[in-house]
N, CA, C and O of each residue as an XYZ file, in Angstrom:
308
protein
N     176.078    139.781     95.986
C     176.154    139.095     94.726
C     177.618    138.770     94.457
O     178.529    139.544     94.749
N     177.834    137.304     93.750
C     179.126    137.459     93.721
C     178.905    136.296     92.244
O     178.286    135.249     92.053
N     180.043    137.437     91.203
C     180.368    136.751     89.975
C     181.596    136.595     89.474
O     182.639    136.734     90.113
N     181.482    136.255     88.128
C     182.651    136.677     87.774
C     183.790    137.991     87.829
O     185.004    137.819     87.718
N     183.235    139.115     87.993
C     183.511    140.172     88.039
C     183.566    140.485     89.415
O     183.425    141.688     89.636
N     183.663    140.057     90.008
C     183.881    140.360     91.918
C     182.673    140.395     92.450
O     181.704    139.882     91.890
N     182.607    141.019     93.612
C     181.368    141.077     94.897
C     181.079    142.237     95.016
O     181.849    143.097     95.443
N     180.044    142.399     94.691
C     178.988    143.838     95.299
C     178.086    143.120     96.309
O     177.447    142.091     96.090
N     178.135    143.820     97.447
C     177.240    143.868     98.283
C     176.244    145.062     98.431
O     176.490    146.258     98.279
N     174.918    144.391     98.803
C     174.262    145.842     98.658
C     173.611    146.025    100.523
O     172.706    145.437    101.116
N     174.444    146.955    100.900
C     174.144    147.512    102.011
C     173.150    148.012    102.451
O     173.119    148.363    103.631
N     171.952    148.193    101.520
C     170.675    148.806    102.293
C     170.188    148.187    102.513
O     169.586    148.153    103.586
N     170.122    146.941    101.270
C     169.331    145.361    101.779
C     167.658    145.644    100.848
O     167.356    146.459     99.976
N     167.131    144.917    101.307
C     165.522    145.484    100.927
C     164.779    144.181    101.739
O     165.089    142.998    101.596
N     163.663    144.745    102.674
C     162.978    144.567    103.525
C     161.796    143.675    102.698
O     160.819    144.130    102.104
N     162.189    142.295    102.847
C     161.112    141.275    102.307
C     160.026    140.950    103.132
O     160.153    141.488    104.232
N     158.688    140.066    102.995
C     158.085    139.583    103.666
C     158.399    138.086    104.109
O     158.241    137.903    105.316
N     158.681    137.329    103.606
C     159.343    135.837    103.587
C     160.399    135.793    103.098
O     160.876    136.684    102.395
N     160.885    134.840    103.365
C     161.968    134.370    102.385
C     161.731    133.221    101.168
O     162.662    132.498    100.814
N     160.667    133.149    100.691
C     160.622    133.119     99.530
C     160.012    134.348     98.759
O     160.070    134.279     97.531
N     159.529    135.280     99.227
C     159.434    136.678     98.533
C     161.274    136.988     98.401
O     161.576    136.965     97.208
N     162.134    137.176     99.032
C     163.374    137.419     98.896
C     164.190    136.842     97.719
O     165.018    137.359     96.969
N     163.519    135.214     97.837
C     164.005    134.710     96.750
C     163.755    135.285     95.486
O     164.683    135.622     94.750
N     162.053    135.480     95.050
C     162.005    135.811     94.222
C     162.339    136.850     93.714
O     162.358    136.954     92.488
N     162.643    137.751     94.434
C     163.610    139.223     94.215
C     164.966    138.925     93.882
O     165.552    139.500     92.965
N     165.474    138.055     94.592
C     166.696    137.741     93.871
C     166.778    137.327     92.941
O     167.698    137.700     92.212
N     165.695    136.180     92.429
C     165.954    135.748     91.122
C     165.599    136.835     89.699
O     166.328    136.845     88.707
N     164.285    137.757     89.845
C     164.544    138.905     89.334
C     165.875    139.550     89.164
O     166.074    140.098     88.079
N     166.532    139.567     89.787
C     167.706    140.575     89.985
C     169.042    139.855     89.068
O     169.797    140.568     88.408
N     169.177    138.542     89.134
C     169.792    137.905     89.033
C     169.404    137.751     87.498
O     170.413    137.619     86.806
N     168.172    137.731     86.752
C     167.835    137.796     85.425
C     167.923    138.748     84.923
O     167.988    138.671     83.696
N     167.976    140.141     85.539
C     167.945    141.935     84.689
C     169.836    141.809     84.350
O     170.312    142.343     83.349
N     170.954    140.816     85.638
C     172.066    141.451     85.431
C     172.344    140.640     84.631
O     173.092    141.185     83.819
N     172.159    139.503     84.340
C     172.521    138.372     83.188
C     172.168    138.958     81.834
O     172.987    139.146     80.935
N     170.516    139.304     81.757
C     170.255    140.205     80.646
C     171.187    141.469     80.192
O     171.602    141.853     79.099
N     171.329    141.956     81.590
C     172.492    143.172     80.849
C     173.956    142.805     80.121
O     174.488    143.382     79.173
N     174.524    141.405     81.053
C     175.390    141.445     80.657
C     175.773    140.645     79.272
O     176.893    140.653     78.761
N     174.554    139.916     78.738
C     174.405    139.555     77.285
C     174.401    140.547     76.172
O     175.022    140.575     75.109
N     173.311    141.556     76.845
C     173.111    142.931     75.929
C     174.391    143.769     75.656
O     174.664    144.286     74.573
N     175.401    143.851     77.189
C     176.214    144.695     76.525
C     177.627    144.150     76.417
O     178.625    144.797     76.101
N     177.551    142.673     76.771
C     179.128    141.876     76.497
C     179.244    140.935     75.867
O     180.278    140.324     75.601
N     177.587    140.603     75.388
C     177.617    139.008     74.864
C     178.036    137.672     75.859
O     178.619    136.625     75.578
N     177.587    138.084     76.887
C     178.317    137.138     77.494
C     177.597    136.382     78.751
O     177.355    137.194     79.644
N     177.227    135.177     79.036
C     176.336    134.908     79.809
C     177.301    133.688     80.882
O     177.955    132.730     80.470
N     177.149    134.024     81.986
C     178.313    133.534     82.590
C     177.025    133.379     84.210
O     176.546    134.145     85.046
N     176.960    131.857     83.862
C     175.707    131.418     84.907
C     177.141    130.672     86.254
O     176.806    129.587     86.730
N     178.035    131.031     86.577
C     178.487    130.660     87.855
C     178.742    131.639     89.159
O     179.723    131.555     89.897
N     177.790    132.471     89.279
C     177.369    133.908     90.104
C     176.419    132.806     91.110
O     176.109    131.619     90.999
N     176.142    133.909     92.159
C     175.128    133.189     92.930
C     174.833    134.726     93.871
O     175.730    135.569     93.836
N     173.689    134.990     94.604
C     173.356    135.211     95.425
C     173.026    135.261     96.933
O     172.000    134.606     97.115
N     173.498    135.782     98.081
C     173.437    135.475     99.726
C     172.083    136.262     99.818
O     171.953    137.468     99.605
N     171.101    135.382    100.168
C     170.073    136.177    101.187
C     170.609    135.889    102.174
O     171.248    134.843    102.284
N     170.444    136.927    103.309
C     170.498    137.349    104.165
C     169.810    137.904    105.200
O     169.502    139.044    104.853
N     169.328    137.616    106.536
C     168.773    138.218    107.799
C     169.364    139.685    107.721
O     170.358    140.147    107.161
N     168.584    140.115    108.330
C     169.660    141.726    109.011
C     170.530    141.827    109.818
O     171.234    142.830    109.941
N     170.620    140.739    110.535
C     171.715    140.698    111.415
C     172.702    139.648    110.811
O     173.632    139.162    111.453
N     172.443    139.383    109.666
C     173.805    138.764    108.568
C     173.920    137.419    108.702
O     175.036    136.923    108.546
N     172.816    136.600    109.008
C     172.650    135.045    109.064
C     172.082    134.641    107.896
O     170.872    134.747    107.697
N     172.891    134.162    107.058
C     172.812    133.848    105.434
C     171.712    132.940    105.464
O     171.970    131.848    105.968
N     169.954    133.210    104.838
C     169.507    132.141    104.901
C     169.266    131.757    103.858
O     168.037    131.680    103.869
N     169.722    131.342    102.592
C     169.484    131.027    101.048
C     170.540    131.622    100.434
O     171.066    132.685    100.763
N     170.932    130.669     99.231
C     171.640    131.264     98.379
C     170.877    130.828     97.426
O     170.239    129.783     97.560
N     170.819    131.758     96.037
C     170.111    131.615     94.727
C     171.271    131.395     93.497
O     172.152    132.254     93.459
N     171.314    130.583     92.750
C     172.628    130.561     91.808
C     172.288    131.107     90.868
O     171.068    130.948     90.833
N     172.541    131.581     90.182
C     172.742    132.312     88.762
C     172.060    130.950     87.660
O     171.067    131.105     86.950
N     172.723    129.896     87.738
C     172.304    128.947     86.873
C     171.057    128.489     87.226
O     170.487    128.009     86.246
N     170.144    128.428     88.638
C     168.659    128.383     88.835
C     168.226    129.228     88.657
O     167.009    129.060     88.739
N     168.572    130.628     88.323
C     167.195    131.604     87.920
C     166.973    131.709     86.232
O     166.419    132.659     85.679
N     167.620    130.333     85.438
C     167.339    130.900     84.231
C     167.152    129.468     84.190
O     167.632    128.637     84.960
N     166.061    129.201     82.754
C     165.950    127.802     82.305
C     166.788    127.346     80.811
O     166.278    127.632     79.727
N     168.153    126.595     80.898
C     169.146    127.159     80.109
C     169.098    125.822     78.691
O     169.845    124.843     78.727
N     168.301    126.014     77.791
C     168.512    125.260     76.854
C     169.426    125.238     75.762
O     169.246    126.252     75.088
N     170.483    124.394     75.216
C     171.621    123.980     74.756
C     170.971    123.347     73.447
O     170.007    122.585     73.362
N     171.900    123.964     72.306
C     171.527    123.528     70.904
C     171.152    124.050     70.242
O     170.632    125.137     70.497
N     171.277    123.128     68.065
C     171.158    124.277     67.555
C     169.691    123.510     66.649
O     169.397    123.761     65.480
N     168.894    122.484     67.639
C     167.510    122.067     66.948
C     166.590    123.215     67.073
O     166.251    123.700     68.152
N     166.173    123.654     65.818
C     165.251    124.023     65.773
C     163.545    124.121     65.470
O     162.930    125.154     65.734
């Protein structure tokens, strides 16, 4: 994962069936840390993205931060 706040990589990985099951794990993942970081900074900062990855480290997808959320602008109510 890489955001504003630097790069965590997560070394154990987690063992998908496809790679669109992967995706959708990422995009989960990618919505709990956005959520957290509204909850505890106020602050929503969609220019992060995600590397899926093979096991032997052949990047196959990246997920952006700004596609896992549907981001509506304004104050119509």
């Amino acid at each position: 994962m890489h955001n504003g706040f630097g790069t965590a990589l997560d070394e154990e990985g987690q063992d998908c069936g496809s790679l669109a099951e992967a995706e959708r794990v990422a995009i989960a993942s990618v919505r709990a840390i956005l959520a957290d970081e509204v909850t505890s900074k106020g602050l929503l900062d969609l220019r992060g993205h995600v590397d899926i990855e093979a096991a032997d480290g052949l990047k196959l997808s990246t997920v952006k931060f700004c596609d896992a959320v549907d981001l509506r602008l304004g104050r119509d109510a």
